[in-house]
C-alpha positions as a LaTeX table, in Angstrom:
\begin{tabular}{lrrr}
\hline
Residue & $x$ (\AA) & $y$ (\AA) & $z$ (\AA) \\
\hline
Unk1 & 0.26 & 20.52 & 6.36 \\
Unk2 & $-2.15$ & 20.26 & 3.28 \\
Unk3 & $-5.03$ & 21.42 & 5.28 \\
Unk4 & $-3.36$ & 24.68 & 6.64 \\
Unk5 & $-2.06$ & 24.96 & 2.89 \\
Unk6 & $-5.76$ & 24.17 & 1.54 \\
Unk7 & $-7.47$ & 26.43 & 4.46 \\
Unk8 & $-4.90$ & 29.32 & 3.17 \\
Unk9 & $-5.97$ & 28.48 & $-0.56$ \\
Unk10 & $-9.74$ & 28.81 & 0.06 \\
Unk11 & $-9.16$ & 31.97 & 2.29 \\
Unk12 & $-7.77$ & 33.63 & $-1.13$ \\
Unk13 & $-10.69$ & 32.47 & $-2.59$ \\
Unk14 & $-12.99$ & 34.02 & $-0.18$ \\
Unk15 & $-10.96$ & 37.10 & $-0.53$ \\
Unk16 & $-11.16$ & 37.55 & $-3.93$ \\
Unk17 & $-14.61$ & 36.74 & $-4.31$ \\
Unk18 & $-14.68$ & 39.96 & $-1.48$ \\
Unk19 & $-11.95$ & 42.20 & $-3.90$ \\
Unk20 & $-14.43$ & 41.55 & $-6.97$ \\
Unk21 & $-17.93$ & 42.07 & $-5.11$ \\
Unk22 & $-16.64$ & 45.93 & $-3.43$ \\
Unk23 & $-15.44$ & 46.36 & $-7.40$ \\
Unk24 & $-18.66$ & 45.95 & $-8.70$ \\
Unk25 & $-20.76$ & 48.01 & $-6.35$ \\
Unk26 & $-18.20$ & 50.90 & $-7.16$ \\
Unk27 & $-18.10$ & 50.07 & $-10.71$ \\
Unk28 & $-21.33$ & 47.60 & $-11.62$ \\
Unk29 & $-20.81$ & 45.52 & $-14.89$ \\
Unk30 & $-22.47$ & 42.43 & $-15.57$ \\
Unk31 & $-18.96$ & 40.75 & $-15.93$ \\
Unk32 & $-17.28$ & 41.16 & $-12.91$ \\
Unk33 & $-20.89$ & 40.65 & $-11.19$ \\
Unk34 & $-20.88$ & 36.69 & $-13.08$ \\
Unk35 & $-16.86$ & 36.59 & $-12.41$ \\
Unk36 & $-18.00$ & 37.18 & $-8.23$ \\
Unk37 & $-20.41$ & 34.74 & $-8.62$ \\
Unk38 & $-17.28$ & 32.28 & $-10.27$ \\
Unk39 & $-14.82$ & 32.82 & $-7.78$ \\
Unk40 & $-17.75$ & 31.95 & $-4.79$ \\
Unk41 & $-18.87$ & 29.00 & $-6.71$ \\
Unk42 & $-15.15$ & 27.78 & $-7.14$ \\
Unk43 & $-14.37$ & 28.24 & $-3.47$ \\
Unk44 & $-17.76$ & 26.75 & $-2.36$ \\
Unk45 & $-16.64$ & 23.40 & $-4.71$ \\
Unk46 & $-12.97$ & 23.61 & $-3.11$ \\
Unk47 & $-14.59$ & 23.37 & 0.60 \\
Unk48 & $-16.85$ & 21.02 & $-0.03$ \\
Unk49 & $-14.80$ & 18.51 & $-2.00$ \\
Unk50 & $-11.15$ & 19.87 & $-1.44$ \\
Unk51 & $-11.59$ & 20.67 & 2.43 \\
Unk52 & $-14.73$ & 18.52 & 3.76 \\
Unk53 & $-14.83$ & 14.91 & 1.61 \\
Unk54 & $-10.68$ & 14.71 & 0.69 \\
Unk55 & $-9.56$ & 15.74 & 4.15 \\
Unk56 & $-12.33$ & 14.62 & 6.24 \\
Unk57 & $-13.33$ & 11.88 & 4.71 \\
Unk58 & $-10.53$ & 10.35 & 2.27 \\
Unk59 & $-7.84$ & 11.44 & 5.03 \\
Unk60 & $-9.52$ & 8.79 & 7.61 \\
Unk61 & $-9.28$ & 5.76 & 5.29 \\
Unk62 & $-6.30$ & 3.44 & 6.61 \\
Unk63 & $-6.61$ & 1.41 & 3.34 \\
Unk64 & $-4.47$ & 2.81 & 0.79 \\
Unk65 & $-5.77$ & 1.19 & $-2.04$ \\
Unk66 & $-9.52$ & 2.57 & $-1.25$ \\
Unk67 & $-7.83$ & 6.12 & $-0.14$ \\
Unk68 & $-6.61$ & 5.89 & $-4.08$ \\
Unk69 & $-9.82$ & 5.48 & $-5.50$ \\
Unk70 & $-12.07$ & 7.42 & $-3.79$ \\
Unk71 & $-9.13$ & 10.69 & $-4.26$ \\
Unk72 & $-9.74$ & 9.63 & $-8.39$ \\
Unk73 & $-13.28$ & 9.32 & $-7.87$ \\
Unk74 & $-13.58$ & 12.83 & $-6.00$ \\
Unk75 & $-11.06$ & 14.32 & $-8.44$ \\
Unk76 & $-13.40$ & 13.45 & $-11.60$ \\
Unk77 & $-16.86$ & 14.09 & $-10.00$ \\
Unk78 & $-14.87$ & 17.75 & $-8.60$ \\
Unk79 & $-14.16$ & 19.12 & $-12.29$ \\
Unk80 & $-17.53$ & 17.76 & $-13.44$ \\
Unk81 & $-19.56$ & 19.72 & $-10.74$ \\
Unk82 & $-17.12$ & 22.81 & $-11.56$ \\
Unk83 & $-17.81$ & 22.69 & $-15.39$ \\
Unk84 & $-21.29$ & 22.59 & $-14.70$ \\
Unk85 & $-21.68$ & 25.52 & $-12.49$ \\
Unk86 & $-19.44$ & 27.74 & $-14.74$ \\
Unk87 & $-22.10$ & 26.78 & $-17.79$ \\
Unk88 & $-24.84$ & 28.27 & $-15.24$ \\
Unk89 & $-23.36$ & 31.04 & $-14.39$ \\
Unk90 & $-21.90$ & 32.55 & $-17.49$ \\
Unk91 & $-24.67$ & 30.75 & $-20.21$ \\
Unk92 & $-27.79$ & 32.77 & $-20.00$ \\
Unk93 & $-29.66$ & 30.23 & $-22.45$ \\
Unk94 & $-28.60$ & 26.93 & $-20.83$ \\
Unk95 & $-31.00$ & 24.78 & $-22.53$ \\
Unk96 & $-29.63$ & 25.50 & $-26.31$ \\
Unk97 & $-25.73$ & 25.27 & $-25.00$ \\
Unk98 & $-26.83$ & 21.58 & $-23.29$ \\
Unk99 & $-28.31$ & 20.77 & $-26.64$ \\
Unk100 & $-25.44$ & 22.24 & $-28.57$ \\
Unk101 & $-23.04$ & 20.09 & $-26.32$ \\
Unk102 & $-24.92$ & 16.79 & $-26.88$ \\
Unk103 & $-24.96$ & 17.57 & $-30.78$ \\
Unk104 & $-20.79$ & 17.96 & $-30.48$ \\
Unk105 & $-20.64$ & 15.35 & $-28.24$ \\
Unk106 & $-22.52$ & 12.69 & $-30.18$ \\
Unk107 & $-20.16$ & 13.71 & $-33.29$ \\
Unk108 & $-17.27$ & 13.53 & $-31.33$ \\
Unk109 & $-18.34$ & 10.09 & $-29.25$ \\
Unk110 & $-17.93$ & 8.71 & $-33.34$ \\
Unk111 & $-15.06$ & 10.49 & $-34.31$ \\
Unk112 & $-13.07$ & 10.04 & $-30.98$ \\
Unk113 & $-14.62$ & 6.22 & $-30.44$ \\
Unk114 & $-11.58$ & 4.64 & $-28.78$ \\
Unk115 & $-11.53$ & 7.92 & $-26.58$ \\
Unk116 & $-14.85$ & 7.35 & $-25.42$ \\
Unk117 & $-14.44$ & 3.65 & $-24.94$ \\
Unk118 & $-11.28$ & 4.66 & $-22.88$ \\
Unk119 & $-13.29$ & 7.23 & $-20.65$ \\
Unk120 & $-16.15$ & 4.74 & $-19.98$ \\
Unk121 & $-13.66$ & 1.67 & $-19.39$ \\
Unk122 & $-11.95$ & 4.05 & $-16.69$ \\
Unk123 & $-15.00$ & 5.08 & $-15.06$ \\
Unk124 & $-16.06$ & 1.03 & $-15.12$ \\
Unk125 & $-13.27$ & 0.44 & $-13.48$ \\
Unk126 & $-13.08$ & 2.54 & $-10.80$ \\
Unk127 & $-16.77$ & 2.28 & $-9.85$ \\
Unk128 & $-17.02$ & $-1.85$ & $-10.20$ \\
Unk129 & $-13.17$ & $-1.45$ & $-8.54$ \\
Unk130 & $-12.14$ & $-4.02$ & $-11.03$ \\
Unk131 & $-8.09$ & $-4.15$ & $-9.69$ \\
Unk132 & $-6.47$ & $-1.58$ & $-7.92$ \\
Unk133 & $-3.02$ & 0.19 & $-7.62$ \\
Unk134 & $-0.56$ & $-2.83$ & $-6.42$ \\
Unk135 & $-2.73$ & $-5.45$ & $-8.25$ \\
Unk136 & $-0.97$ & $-7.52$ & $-10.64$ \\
Unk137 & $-2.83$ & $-8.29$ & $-13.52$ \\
Unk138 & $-3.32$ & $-10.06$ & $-16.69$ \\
Unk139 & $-4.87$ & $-8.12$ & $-19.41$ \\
Unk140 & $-4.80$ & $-9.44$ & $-23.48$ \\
Unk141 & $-1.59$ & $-11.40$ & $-22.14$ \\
Unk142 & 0.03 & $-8.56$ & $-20.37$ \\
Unk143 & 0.70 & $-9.34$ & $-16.96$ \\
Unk144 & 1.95 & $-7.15$ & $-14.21$ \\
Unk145 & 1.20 & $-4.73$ & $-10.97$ \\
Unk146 & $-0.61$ & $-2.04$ & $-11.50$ \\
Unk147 & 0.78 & 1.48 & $-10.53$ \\
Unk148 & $-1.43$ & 4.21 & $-11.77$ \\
Unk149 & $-5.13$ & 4.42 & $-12.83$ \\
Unk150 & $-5.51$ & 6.95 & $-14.67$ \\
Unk151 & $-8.96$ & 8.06 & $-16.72$ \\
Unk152 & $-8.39$ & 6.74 & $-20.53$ \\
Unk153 & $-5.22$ & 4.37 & $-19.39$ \\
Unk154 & $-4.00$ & 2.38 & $-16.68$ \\
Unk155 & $-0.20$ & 1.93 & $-16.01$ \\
Unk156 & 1.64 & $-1.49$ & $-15.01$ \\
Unk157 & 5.07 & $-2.21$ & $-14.42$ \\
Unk158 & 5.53 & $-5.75$ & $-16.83$ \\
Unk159 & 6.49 & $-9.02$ & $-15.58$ \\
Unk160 & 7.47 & $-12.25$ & $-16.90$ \\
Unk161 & 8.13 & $-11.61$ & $-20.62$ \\
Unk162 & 11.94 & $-12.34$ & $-21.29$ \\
Unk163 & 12.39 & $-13.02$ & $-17.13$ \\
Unk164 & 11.94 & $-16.04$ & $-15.58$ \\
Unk165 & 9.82 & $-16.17$ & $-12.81$ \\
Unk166 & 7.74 & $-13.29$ & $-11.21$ \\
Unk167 & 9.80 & $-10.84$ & $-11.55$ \\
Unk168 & 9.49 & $-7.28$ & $-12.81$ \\
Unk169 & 10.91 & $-6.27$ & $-16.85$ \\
Unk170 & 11.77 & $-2.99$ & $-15.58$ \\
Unk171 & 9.35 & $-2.01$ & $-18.75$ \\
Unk172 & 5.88 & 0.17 & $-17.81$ \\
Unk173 & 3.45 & $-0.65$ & $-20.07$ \\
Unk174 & 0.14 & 1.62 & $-21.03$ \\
Unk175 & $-2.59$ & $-0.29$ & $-21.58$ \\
Unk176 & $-6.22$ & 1.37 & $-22.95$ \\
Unk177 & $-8.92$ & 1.38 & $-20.15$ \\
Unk178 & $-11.27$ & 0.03 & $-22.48$ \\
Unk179 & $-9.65$ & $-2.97$ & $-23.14$ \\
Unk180 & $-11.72$ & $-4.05$ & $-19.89$ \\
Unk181 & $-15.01$ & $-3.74$ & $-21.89$ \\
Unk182 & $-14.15$ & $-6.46$ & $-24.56$ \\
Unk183 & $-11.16$ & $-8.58$ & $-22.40$ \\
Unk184 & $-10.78$ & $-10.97$ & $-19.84$ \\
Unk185 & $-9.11$ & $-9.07$ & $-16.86$ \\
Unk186 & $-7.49$ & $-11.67$ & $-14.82$ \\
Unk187 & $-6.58$ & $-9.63$ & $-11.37$ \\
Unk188 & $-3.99$ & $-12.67$ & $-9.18$ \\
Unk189 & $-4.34$ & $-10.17$ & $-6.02$ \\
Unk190 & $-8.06$ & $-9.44$ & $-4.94$ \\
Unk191 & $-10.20$ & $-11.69$ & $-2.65$ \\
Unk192 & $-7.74$ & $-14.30$ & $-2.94$ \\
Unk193 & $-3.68$ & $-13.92$ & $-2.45$ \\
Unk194 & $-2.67$ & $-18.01$ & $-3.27$ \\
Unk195 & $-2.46$ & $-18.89$ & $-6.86$ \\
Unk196 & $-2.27$ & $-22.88$ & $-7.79$ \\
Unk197 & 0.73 & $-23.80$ & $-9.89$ \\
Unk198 & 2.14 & $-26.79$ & $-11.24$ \\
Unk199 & 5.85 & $-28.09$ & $-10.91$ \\
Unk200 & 7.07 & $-29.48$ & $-14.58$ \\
Unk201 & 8.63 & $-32.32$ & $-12.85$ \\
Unk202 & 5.21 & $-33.67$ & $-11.55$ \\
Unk203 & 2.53 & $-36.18$ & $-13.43$ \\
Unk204 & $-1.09$ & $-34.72$ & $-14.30$ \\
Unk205 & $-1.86$ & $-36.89$ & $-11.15$ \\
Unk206 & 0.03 & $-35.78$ & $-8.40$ \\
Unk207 & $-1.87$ & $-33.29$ & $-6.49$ \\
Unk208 & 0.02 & $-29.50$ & $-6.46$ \\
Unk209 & 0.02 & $-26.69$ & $-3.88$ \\
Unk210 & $-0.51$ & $-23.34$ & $-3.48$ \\
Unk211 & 1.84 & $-20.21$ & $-3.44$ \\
Unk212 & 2.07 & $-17.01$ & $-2.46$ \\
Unk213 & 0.40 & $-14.21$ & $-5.06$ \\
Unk214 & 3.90 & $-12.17$ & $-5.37$ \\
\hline
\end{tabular}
């Protein structure tokens, strides 16, 4: 159903593309000739990323966990490739814009610091896959399982606190992605899913066992 849906969206595209072309060799203006060249560049992005990697690619991974990351991963690198080729087409003097942009950038990067350490801490953690969406984790002594990773935050829903045991707050908690850079990230689910604890009742010497990572 979302590739008949996403076949039907890139046929628009390929239709408007068509609608703005046959305007401009009735009426030629240097606008709607850079707006053809927009809507083809948009609907050559869409196929390729939308159409070709999501559905071809993402749709074949059984793993849902690695399905979620790639999906953010395409979803990021799909906007970035877009932004770019709009700056081609519609910037005539590229150079001074990419200059101009690094100048704003650099004084934003120090004005917006903790956004920039959020952005990087996001795209650290989805390339080095530090925990993934059903992971519990432990991050500045927040513990719980992770259920969205977003770009500047990742979302958990809280455990322990005031509840005894392993067992879900009902609280979701925010936390800044680049709390990774600077923190101990303690993830209880990947590679490994026993944890060792200790029962009060025994002596430092009594040897423990292992239970199940919840």
């Amino acid at each position: 159903m979302d590739m008949v849906r996403r076949l039907i969206n890139f046929g628009i595209l390929i239709l408007l593309g068509l609608s703005l072309w046959f305007a401009d060799q009735w009426f030629p203006e240097i606008y709607l000739k850079e707006a053809v060249n927009t809507v083809f560049a948009f609907a050559l992005v869409y196929l390729l990323f939308k159409i070709v990697l999501e559905d071809r690619f993402i749709g074949r991974i059984r793993d849902s966990r690695t399905r979620y990351f790639f999906n953010k991963l395409f979803t990021t690198v799909y906007f970035i490739v877009f932004g770019l080729l709009l700056l081609a087409i519609w910037v005539e003097d590229l150079q001074a814009v990419l200059v101009g942009f690094g100048l704003i950038a650099a004084g934003l990067t120090i004005a917006l610091q903790e956004v920039a350490k959020n952005f990087v801490g996001g795209l650290l953690i989805l390339i080095n896959n530090l925990y993934s969406v059903g992971d519990r984790i432990e991050i500045n002594s927040k513990l719980g399982d992770v259920i969205d990773i977003g770009m500047f935050s990742t979302t958990i829903m809280e455990t322990n606190e005031w509840i005894s045991g392993d067992q879900p707050t009902g609280r979701l908690s925010v936390i800044p992605n680049g709390q990774v850079l600077n923190s101990v990230v303690n993830n209880y689910t990947r590679d490994f899913n026993f944890i060792w604890e200790r029962s009060p009742s025994l002596s430092p010497t009594t040897a423990t066992g292992g239970r199940p990572n919840p």
